[in-house]
C-alpha positions in Angstrom: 4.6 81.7 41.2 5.4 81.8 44.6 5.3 85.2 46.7 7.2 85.8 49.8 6.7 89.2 52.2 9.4 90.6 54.7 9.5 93.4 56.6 11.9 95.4 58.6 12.6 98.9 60.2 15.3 101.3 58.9 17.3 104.1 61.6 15.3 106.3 63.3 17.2 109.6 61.2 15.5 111.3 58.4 18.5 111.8 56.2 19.5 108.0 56.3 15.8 107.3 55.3 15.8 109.6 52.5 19.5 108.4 51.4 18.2 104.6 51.8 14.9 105.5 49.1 17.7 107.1 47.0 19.6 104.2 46.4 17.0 102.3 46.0 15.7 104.6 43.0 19.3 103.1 41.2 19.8 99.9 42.4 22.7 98.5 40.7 22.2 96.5 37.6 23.9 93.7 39.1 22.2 93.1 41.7 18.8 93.1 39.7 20.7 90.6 37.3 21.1 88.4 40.5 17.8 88.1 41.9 16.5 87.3 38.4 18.9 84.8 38.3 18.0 82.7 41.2 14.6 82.7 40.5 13.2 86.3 41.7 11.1 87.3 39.5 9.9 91.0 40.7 10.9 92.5 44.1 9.0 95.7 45.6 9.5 97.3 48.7 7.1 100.2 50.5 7.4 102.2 52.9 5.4 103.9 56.0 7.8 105.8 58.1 10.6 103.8 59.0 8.5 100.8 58.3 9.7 98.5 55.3 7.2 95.5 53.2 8.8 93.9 51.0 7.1 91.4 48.5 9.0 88.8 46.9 7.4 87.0 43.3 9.4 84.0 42.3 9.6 81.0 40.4 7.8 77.9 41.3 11.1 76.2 41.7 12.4 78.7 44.1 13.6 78.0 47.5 14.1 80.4 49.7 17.1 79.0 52.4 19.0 77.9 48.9 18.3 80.5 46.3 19.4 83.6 48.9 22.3 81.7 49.9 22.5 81.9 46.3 22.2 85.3 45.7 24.4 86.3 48.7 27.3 84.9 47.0 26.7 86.5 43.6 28.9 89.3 42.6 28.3 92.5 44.2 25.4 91.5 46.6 27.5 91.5 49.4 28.6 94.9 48.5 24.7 96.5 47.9 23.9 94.5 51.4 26.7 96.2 53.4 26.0 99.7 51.5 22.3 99.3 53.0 22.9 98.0 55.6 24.0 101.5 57.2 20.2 102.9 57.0 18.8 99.4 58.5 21.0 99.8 61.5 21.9 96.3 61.0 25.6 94.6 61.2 26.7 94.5 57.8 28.3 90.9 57.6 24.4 90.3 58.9 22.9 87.9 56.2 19.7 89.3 54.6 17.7 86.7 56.9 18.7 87.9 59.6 17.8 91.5 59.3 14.7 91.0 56.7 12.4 89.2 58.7 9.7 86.7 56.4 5.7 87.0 57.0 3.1 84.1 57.6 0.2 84.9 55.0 -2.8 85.3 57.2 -5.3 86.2 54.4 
């Protein structure tokens, strides 16, 4: 298993943030069916203030530059990114990379 860990801030409004841990509560079935099927095997994200971790357990075989292009063009991933993109404050034709940023494991 590998294990990959982003982070990223969301908007600086309260409403946004409690809107954003809403959906996240019922994220849509397809997009859970995508990550499983390029090789994500559980995703979790926490939270501290506007502060986002997210850790990323996958398959040995997984590669991250080719399995999130993968994902991207899945059905309905585009949607759920542009939906949350609105409480990252981010540009939602933004690709995940580019407003998820990945973690060098120092320990």
């Amino acid at each position: 298993m590998k294990r990959y860990c982003q982070t990223l801030r969301l908007v600086d409004d309260e409403q946004l943030i409690r809107q954003y841990v809403e959906a996240h509560a019922h994220v849509w079935p397809e997009v859970i069916e995508g990550q499983r099927q390029v090789g994500i095997l559980d995703m979790q994200i926490y939270r501290r203030g506007r502060d986002l971790f997210m850790i990323c357990d996958t398959l040995d075989s997984f590669d991250w530059d080719r399995d999130m292009a993968r994902l991207a063009a899945l059905p309905r991933q585009a949607e759920w990114e542009a939906y949350v993109s609105q409480f990252q404050g981010a540009d939602p034709t933004a690709p995940s990379a580019a407003k998820w940023q990945l973690m060098d494991r120092i320990f």
